[in-house]
N, C-alpha and C positions, 0 to 999 in steps of 0.2 A: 422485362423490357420497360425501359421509359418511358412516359409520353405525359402531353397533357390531354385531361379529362375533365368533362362536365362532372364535379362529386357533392352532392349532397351533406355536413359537416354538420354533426352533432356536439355542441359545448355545454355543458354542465359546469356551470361556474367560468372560471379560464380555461379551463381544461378542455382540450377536442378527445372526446370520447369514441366516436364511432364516423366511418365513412364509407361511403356507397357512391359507385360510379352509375351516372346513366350518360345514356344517348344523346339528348338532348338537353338545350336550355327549358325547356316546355316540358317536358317526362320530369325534371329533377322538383319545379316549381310546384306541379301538380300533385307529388309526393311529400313535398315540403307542406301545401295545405292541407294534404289528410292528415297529415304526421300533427299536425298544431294544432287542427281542430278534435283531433282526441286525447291530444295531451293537456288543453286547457290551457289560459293564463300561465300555469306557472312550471308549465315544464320546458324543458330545456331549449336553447338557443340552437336555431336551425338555419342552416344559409348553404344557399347554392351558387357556386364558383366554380371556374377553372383552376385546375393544380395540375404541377406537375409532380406525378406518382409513377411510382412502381407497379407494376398492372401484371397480373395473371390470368390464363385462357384457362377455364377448370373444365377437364375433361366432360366431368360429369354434369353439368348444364352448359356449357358452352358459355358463356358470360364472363365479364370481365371483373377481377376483383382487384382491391389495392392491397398491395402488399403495404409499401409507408408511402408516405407524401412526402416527398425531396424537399419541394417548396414553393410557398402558395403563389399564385400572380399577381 
């Protein structure tokens, strides 16, 4: 299914490496400053937006995943 999502978007360089859907604007920010403050200065570029993705219900935890990002807002 489609929709948009609060996702979390990890870039390495230009490149968008990895993405994580949460709940909220407030859940995604909160993750985004543990995520920076363990990775230091120099590690990867991290930012939280709405996109619109592809999202799956995984049986086995019940949580929402992206399949891809259609495209961002």
């Amino acid at each position: 299914m489609v929709e948009i999502v609060i996702a979390l978007l990890m870039y390495i360089g230009v490149d968008l490496k990895e993405h994580v859907p949460y709940d909220t604007i407030g859940d995604c920010l909160k993750a985004k400053r543990l995520s920076e403050r363990s990775s230091g200065p120099d590690g990867p570029r991290l930012e939280c937006r709405p996109v619109t993705a592809e999202v799956e219900i995984w049986k086995e935890d019940g949580k929402k995943h992206i399949l891809k990002i259609v495209e961002d807002e």
